[in-house]
C-alpha positions, 0 to 999 in steps of 0.5 A, spaced: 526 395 437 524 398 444 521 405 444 519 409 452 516 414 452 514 415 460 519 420 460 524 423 455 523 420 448 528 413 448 529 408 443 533 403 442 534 399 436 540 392 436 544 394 431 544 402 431 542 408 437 536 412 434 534 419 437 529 423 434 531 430 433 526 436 435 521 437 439 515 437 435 517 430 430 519 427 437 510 430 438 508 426 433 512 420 434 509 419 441 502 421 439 502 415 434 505 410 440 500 411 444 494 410 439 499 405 435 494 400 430 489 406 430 489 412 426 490 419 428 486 424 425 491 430 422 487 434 425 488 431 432 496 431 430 497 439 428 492 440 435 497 437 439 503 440 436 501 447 434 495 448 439 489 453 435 493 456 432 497 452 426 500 455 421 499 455 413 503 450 412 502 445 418 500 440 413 506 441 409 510 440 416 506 435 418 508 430 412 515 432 412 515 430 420 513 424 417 517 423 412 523 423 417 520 418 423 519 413 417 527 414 415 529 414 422 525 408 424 526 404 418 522 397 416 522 394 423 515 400 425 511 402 419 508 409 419 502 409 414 497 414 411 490 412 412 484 416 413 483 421 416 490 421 418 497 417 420 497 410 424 503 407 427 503 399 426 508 397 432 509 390 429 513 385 434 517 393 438 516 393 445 513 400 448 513 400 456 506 403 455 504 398 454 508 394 459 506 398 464 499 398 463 500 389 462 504 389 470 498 394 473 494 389 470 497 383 473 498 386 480 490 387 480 488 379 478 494 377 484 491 381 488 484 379 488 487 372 487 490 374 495 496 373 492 499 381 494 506 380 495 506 379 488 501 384 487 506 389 490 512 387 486 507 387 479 505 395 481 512 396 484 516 394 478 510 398 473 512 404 477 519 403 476 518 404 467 516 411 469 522 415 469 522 423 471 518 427 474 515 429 467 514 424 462 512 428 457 518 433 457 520 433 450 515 435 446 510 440 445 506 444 449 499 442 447 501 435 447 503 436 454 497 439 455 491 433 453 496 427 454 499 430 461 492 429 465 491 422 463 497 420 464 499 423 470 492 420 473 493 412 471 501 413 474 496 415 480 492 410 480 497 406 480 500 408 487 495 408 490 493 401 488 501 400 491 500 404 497 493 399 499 498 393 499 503 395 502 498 397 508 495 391 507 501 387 508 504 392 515 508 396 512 506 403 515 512 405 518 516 405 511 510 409 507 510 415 512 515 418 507 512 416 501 506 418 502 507 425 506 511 427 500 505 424 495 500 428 499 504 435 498 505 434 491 497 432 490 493 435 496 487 434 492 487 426 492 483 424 498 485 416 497 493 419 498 491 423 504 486 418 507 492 413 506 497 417 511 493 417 517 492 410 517 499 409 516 501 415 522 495 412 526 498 405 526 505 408 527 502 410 534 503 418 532 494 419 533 496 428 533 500 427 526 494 423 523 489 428 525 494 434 523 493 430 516 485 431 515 485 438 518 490 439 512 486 436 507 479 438 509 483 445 509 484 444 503 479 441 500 474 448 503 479 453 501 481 451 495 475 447 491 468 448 496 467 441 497 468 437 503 472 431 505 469 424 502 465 420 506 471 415 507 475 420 509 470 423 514 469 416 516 477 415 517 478 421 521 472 419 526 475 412 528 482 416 530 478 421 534 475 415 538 481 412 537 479 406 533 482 400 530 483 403 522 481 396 519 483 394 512 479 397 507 474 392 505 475 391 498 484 388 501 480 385 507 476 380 504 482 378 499 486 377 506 482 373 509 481 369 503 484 361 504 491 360 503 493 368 504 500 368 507 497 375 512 489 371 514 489 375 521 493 382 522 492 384 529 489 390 531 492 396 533 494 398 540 490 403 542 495 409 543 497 409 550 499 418 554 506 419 554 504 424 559 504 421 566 507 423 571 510 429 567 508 436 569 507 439 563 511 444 559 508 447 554 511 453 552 513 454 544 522 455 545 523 462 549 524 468 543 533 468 545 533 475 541 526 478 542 528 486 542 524 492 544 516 492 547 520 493 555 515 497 557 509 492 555 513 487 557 513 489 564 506 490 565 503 483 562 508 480 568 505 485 573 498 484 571 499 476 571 502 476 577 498 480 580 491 476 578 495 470 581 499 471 588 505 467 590 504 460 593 507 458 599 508 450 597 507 445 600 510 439 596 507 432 596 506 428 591 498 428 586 495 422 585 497 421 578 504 422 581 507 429 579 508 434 585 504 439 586 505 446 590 499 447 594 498 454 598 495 459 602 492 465 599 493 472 600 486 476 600 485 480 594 488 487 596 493 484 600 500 486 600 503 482 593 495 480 592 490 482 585 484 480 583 482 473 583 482 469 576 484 475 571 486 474 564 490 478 561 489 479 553 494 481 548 490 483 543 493 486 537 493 486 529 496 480 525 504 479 526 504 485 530 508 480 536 502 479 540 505 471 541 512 473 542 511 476 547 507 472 550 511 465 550 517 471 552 513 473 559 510 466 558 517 463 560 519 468 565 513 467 569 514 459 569 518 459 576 512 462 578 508 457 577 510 451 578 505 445 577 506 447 570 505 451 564 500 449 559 500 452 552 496 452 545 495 455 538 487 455 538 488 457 530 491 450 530 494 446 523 493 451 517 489 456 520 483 451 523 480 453 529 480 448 534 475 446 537 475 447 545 473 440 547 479 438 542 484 442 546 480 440 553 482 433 552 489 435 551 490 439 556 486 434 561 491 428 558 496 433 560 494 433 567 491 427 568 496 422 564 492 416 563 484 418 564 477 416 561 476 423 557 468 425 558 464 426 552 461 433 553 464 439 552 461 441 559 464 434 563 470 436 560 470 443 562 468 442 569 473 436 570 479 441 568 477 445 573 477 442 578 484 439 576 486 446 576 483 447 583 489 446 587 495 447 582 498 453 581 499 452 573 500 457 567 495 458 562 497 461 555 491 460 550 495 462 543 490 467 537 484 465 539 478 467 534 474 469 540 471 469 546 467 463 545 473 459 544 476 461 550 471 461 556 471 453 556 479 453 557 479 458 563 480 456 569 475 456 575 479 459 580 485 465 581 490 460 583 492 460 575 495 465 571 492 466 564 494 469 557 491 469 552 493 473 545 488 474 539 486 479 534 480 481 538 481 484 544 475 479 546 471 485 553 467 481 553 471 476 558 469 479 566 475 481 570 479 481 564 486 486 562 487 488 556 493 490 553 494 492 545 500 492 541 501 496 536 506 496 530 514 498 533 515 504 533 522 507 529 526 506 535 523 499 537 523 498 530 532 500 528 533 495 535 529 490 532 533 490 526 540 491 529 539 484 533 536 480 528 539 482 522 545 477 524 550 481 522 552 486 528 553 493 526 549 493 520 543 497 522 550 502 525 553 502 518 547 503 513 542 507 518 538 510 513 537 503 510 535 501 516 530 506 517 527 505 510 527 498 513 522 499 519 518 503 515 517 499 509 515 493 514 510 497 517 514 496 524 510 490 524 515 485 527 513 478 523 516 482 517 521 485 520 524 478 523 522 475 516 526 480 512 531 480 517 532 473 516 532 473 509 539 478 510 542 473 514 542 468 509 545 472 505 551 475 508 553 478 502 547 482 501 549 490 504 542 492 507 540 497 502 540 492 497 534 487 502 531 494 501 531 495 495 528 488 495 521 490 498 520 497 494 516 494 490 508 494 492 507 489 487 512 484 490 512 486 497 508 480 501 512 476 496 518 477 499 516 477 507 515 470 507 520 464 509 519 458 511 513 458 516 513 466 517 509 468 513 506 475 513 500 474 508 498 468 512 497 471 518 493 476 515 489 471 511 487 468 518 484 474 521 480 476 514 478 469 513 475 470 520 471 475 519 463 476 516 461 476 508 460 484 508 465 484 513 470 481 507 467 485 503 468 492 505 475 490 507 477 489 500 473 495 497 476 499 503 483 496 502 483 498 493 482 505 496 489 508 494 489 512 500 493 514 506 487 514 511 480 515 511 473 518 514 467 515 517 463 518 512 467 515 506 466 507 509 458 508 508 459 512 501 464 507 498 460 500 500 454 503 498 450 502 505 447 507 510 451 510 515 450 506 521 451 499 518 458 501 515 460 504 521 458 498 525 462 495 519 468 498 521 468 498 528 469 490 526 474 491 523 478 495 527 476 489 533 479 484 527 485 489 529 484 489 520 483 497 520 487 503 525 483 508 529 487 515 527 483 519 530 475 519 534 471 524 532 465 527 536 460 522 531 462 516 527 461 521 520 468 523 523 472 518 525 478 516 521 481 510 519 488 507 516 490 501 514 498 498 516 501 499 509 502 491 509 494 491 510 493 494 505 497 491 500 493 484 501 488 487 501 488 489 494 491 481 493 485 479 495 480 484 491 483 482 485 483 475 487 476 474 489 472 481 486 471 481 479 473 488 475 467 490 475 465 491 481 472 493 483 471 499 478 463 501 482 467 501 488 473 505 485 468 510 481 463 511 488 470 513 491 472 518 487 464 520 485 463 521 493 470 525 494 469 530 488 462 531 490 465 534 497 470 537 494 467 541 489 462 544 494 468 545 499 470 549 494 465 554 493 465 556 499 473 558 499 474 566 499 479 565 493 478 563 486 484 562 480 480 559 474 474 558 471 470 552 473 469 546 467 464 541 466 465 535 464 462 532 458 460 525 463 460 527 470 460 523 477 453 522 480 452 527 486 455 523 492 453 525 499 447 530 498 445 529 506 452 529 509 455 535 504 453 541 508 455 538 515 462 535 512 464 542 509 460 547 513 468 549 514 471 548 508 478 549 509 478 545 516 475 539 511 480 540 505 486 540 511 482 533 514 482 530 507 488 532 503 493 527 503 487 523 501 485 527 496 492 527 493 492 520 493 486 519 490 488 524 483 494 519 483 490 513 483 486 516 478 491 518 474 494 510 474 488 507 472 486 511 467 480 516 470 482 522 468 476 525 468 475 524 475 483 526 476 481 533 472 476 534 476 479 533 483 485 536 481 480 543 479 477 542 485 483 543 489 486 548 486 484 554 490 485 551 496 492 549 494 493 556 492 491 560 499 494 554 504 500 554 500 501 547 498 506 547 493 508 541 493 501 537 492 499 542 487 505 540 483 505 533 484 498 532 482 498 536 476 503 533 473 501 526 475 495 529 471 499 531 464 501 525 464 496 521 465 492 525 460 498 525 455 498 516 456 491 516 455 489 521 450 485 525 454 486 533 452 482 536 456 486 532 462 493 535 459 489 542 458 487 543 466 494 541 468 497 546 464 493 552 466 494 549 473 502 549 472 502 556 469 498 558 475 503 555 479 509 558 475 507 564 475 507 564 483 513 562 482 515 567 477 519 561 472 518 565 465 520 559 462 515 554 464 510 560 466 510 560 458 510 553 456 504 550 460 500 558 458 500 556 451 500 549 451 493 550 454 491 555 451 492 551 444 489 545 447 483 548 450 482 552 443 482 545 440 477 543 445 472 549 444 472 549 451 473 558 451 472 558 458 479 555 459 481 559 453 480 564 456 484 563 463 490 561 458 490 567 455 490 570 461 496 568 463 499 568 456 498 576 457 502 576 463 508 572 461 508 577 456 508 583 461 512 580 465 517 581 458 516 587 457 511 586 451 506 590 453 503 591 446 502 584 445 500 582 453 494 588 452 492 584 445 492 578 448 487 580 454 482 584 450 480 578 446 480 574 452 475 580 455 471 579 450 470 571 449 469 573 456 464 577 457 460 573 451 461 567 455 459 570 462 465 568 465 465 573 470 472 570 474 475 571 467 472 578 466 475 580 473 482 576 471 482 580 464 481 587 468 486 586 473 492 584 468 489 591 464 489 595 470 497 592 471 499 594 464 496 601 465 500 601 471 507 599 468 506 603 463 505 611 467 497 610 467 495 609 475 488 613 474 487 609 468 489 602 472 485 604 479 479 604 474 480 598 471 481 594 479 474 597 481 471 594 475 475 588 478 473 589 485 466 589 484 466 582 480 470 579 485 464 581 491 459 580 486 461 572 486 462 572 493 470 571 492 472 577 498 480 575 497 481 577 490 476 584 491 481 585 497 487 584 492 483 589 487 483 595 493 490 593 494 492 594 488 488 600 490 492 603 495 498 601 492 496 608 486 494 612 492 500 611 495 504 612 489 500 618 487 501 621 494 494 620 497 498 618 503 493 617 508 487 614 503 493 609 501 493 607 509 487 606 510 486 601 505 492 597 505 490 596 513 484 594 512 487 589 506 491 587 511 486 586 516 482 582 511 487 577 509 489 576 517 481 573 518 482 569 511 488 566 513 491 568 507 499 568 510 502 570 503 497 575 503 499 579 508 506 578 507 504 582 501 501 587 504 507 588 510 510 590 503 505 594 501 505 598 507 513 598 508 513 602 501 507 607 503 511 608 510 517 609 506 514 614 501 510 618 507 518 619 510 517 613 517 522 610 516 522 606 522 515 604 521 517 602 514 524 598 516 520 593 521 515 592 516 520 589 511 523 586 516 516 581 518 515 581 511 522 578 510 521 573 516 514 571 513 516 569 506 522 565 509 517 561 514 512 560 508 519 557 505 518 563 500 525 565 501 528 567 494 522 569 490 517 575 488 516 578 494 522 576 499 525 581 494 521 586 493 521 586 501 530 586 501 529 592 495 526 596 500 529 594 506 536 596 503 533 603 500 530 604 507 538 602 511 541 607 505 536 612 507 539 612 515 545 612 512 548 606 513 550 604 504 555 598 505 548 593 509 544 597 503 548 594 498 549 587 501 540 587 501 540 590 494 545 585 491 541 579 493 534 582 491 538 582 484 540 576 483 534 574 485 530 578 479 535 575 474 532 568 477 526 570 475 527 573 469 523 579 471 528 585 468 523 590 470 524 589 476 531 587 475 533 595 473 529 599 478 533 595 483 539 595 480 538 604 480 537 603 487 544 599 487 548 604 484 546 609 488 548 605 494 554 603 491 556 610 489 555 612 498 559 608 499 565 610 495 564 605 490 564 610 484 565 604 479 561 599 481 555 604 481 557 605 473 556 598 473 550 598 476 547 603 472 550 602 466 546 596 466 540 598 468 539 603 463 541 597 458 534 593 461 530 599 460 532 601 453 531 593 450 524 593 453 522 601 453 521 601 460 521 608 463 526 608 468 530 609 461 531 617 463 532 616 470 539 611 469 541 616 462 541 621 468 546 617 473 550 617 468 550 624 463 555 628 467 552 635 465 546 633 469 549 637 474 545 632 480 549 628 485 546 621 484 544 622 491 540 628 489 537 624 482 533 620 487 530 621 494 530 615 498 523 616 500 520 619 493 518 614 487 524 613 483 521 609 478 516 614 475 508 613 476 507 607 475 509 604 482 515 608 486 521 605 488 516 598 489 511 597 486 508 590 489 502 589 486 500 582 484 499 579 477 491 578 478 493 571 475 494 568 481 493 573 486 501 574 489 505 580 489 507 582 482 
């Protein structure tokens, strides 16, 4: 019987085929093969075939895996029970194990008897019994995780022993192969790697052999943190020097042996230059589709050909053999001359095409320079930096042909420039690392044309010409994609796929080239779909890699380049979730005083790791962005080198550092909607020495950081902070409110309510309600307004937090007004008052007073309503909030112009005019156009009121307000103002939209009063029956809710009443009773916007 188990499980008997079933039988089967004759404990077995995690009844499974194997396997192999476990007797069966451990045995005493072609056959044939890639492939997991490693290492050790003989035996050329795929399967085996140089360098192929170690050493640094061993050292350095690799000792003293049939192996022949009598061409091949960039391509041609004037050749053979152009040289100044001996350096972050246009302009000057053009990529094999003396003798070998290379540095400098003495030769020296790399390689005189391409724009060159590269810009960036996507047309066809392309790369032509080849390979991908592959941040950089284009790569390069603190703070800037950044933040992050972090970052952005968006008089106040694809490697290589601890200090000092200055931003806003909470654990205070210089102008400092505050509430929402989500999201609200910022204050608080739902956090859900509601009453959407008022009020109830019941409550009593439930609103605001005055929580008391003052008012009690706004107004100056006091005298003015006292309304209404204009408060004032729209109305200026609606109705519809509140306010009382002037048909037009803008908000109070004044101008324009309509309508809203318009309507209708409709109501009397006139545009003080 014959059992083989190096591969899938095969055993074969004489007389009948055998296969085991399972995967867990087949385990046990080939762990007791390879102990066979000893015992094998069970709980050796159940490791292997359950891990630490057996079930119940292993042993019972065990026993009946046993069971099986025995009856499969009949009397030729015994199973047997012995303490502690089972042990296999193989008796007179062969097991290639076994076999092959028998043949590398055999091939070790041939060896050492000298005999090594017989050795070689022995291991040849011991590696044949291996069949597969993976010997264990049919069995269970922790089975393949103890055996796999031993195995795998005596099948290795096996090849290496086979790959020592055939290069003992001069088979180097028929190894190369096996061993460049030996050595990318098992980077880390230094025998494998040390073998392939010998086998490349006596194949005459010396670069490709050094290539090799700079692998390896790579590698083994980046990888493992250990160097290469002192062979492989040891064989690098006979290359470099270009010494005979001997045989290893150990094989050369078995060669040398009496009777060896290879006693003498000749030396290698010392590698002789291919390079004399060429002129040399080194360019990387021309970029046949490079797009965009004309402008910048254009001034790195002028700026090389003007540093190296055209020769006028003289051809005549050079000593070594290759003709070479000598000229005279016009002066600097000189028609067509420039500055001796400029280089020009393309500087520019990783990927962003600073090679590309390089080799571009490289091969258009080339007829330029007609000794030749030399080229190197200084970030050589796997990112190693070359080393100038290395890259001298290439280019001296190049320029020389066969010469006796110097073994200095300096020798080597000065020798390569004097070669290029009398050459016209261009040099293009490719990412170099910084400008010690570079001077060596520089030419000495301005016969030569210099490029030099780095991440850094390396000043400290004399002389040099800089040129940065930014990103393509969208129009670059879609001709970018229409030449390279290899389908024509397909930018043309699917234009906003291609934009979202350009963006999603960053404008960064080594993605857009990757994730334009990728599409090219797929001629049956539309490019939305291409798109749609790289929407995931997660995946992104994965996606932009293809063969040797690879995004994350070129950045890996810059970010291994830089310092240990440098690093770090790249990947603690990088973690940051934010569009952009300040000066300030980079020291308050990092943890270090504000000069060493603004040094960190002007490293950084040297790197071309980090954009400048923007300088600002001192470092505190400049700003920075990282590229998209930046930052998304960024936060790869923190999560790959920080551990979460540290990643949360860097995160909690982010949110720490800007909620401190937005909190005291805050204070200094004019305006207030809430009360402010305190949470139970708060941020440490960042920042103390900076708040006051950073927020001295508080609406110019959250105008600066909003974008980054907003990201940072989403950020802290996702991970799970929504303690510090709350607080931000609170601290922003006020300033969402007077900068009407209704897009964030929307997507803030509702990332927020569902981070406090997914994480339990009910304050978090209970401070997004009450910014919602806020928000909705803004907007005067009833059903949310009611939702998000009482859900936060039940939560914060629950909570005990009364501050925030209070504000709830509030809003809870203006859904009910607006409802018409005044009953109920007045109920719900005296407790609130209450609570608040108990708790001292002044904002609340000022916010429960101005909603009672708007109930008296609704409600035909103007005097009683205007005592109640001064208590208001006297609240809000008191805590030094002047908007709000200035909405209380509003409201103010809005009773005496109601009330008749035409002349005390102007003047407050002017100066709240006034006052708003200087805070900034654009709604505001458009409120207060309307305020005094209606006062000019009543006081019978009608011109003077008609153009005050109309800057309203243009205001509100600047401020994207169009279709709300006040817009129709403004539209009623611009059409009452047409239908007084006689014109009815332009006043039905303006009414008919006010109303149907009221039923959108839900708001029949308002709905009713404009339908009266619809009626009445319906019924000027002969239209009887629509103005009955109308009317009849009205009266229908008025008597469900009670409103005291009730009586006006029953008088349009009642035909006894003896009164015209036109006479019922005079357009510049108040048609709705005391409580307002015909618009009574005051604000619900829960928000501050006109009511």
């Amino acid at each position: 019987m014959e059992f083989r188990i190096l591969g899938p499980l095969d055993i074969r008997s004489p007389d009948r085929p055998l296969a085991v079933k399972g995967s867990k039988p087949r385990t046990v089967l080939k762990a007791l093969l390879l102990r066979h004759d000893q015992a094998v404990p069970y709980q050796t077995l159940s490791e292997m075939l359950w891990g630490d995690a057996p079930p119940s009844t292993s042993t019972a499974q065990l026993y009946t895996y046993v069971s099986r194997l025995r009856k499969l396997l009949g009397p030729d192999v015994v199973i047997v029970r012995q303490q502690p476990g089972y042990l296999l007797r193989l008796g007179s069966a062969w097991l290639d194990y076994d076999e092959f451990h028998d043949l590398v045995q055999r091939g070790r005493e041939l060896t050492a008897a000298g005999h090594h072609a017989d050795a070689a056959a022995e291991i040849t044939r011991a590696l044949a019994l291996w069949r597969g890639p993976a010997p264990l492939a049919d069995v269970a997991d922790p089975f393949v995780a103890a055996e796999l490693p031993r195995l795998e290492e005596e099948y290795m050790a096996a090849v290496e022993t086979g790959m020592s003989l055939d290069l003992a035996l001069g088979r180097h050329q028929e190894v190369i192969a096996e061993l460049t795929r030996l050595v990318t399967d098992h980077p880390y085996r230094e025998k494998l790697h040390e073998q392939l140089m010998t086998a490349l360098y006596r194949s005459g192929r010396q670069a490709d052999a050094l290539a090799v170690y700079d692998t390896a050493r790579r590698t083994l640094r980046d990888e493992l943190g250990v160097d290469p061993s002192e062979e492989l050292r040891a064989a690098h350095l006979s290359i470099l020097n270009q010494e005979p690799l001997s045989v290893p000792a150990r094989v050369r003293a078995d060669l040398d042996r009496p009777g060896s049939p290879f006693p003498d192996e000749p030396e290698p022949r010392r590698p002789v230059s291919a390079w004399h009598g060429v002129r040399p061409a080194m360019l990387p091949h021309d970029i046949a589709d490079f797009t965009g960039r004309a402008g910048d391509l254009d001034r790195l041609l002028s700026l090389v050909r003007g540093s190296a004037p055209l020769p006028q050749p003289d051809t005549r053979p050079d000593t070594d053999g290759v003709p070479s152009a000598r000229w005279d040289v016009e002066p600097a100044g000189a028609p067509g001359g420039g500055a001796a001996g400029v280089v020009t350096v393309i500087s520019g972050m990783p990927g962003v095409g600073k090679t590309a246009l390089a080799v571009r302009a490289a091969h258009l000057l080339a007829g330029d320079f007609p000794d030749g053009q030399l080229y190197v990529d200084l970030r050589g094999a796997e990112g190693r930096r070359l080393d100038p003396a290395e890259v001298l003798a290439w280019f001296l070998r190049a320029l020389g042909g066969d010469i006796v290379l110097p073994s200095t540095l300096e020798e080597r400098r000065q020798l390569y420039r004097s070669r290029l003495t009398d050459r016209r030769v261009l040099v293009v020296l490719d990412n170099a690392a910084d400008v010690r790399q570079v001077r060596p390689l520089l030419p000495g005189g301005g016969r030569c044309g210099v490029i030099v391409t780095s991440g850094q724009p390396l000043g400290a060159i004399e002389g040099s010409a800089h040129l940065p590269l930014a990103p393509l810009d969208l129009a670059d960036g879609l001709a970018f994609v229409a030449t390279v996507a290899g389908r024509p047309g397909c930018a043309a066809d699917e234009p906003e796929a291609a934009r979202r392309l350009v963006e999603l790369c960053g404008g960064l032509p080594i993605a857009l080239r990757v994730a334009c080849a990728r599409g090219a390979s797929r001629p049956h991908w539309r490019l939305a779909r291409l798109v749609a592959s790289l929407e995931d941040e997660q995946d992104r950089l994965d996606e932009l890699q293809l063969g040797d284009l690879d995004v994350r790569a070129s950045l890996r390069f810059s970010y291994e380049g830089l310092r240990d603190v440098d690093r770090r703070a790249f990947r603690a800037l990088g973690s940051l979730g934010v569009p952009s950044f300040p000066g300030w933040a980079v020291g308050a992050v990092l943890g270090l005083p504000q000069a060493r972090a603004a040094r960190i970052a002007e490293r950084l952005v040297d790197a071309r790791l980090l954009d400048t968006v923007a300088a600002g008089p001192e470092p505190l106040f400049d700003r920075y962005r990282f590229h998209d694809l930046v930052r998304l490697f960024a936060r790869e290589v923190a999560a790959e080198e920080d551990p979460p601890a540290e990643r949360d200090t860097v995160l909690d000092r982010a949110f720490a550092a800007w909620l401190s200055l937005a909190v005291a931003g805050d204070r200094r806003l004019p305006s207030q909607c809430f009360g402010v909470l305190r949470a139970e654990v708060p941020f440490p205070v960042a920042c103390p020495d900076l708040r006051d210089t950073l927020v001295a102008e508080p609406f110019s400092w959250f105008d600066a950081e909003l974008s980054t505050l907003v990201a940072l509430i989403h950020q802290a929402c996702r991970t799970g902070r929504t303690t510090a989500a709350w607080q931000l999201a609170q601290a922003l609200t006020n300033y969402f409110d007077m900068r009407h910022r209704f897009d964030e204050w929307t997507s803030t608080h509702e990332a927020l309510l569902a981070a406090g739902r997914e994480h339990g956090d009910r304050l978090a859900e209970a401070v997004a309600h009450r910014g919602l509601t806020e928000l909705a009453a803004f907007f005067k959407d009833a059903d949310a307004h009611h939702g998000h008022a009482e859900a936060a009020r039940a939560l914060f109830a629950g909570l005990g937090e009364r501050v925030g019941e209070v504000d709830a409550l509030v809003h809870c009593a203006d859904g009910y007004r607006q409802a018409g439930e005044h009953e109920r609103a007045v109920a719900a605001l005296t407790a609130a008052l209450d609570t608040a005055r108990r708790i001292g929580h002044r904002v609340g008391e000022a916010q429960c007073l101005a909603g009672l003052g708007e109930i008296r008012l609704e409600l035909g009690e103007p005097e009683s309503a205007a005592e109640l706004f001064r208590g208001g107004e006297v609240i809000w100056t008191a805590l030094g909030r002047p908007r709000y006091a200035t909405l209380m005298l509003r409201n103010i003015g809005i009773i005496e112009r109601d009330t008749g006292r035409f002349a005390e309304a102007a003047a407050h209404l002017e100066e709240c005019r006034s006052r708003l204009t200087v805070l900034g408060d654009r709604i505001g004032v458009a409120y207060a156009l309307n305020s005094l729209g209606d006062l000019y109305r009543l006081w019978d200026q009608p011109e003077r009121a008609r153009s005050l609606y109309r800057q309203a109705i243009g205001q509100f519809t600047e401020l994207g307000l169009a279709g709300g509140f006040g817009h129709a306010v403004a539209l009623r009382g611009l059409g009452e103002v047409l239908l007084s002037q006689g014109d009815p048909a332009a006043a039905v037009v303006l009414l008919e939209h006010a109303v149907q803008i009221w039923r959108a908000l839900a708001m029949p109070l308002w709905e009713a009063r404009t339908l009266l004044a619809l009626g009445d101008a319906q019924d000027a324009s002969g239209a009887r029956g629509n103005a009955e309509g109308s009317w009849r309508e009205a009266l229908a809203r008025c008597a469900d809710h009670g409103y005291p318009e009730e009586s006006e309507a029953r008088s349009r209708l009642d035909p006894v009443s003896g009164l015209a409709p036109d006479q019922a109501a005079p357009w510049n009397a108040p048609s709705t009773g005391a409580s307002g006139g015909a618009v009574c545009s005051c604000f619900p003080m829960v928000s501050g916007h006109a009511d």
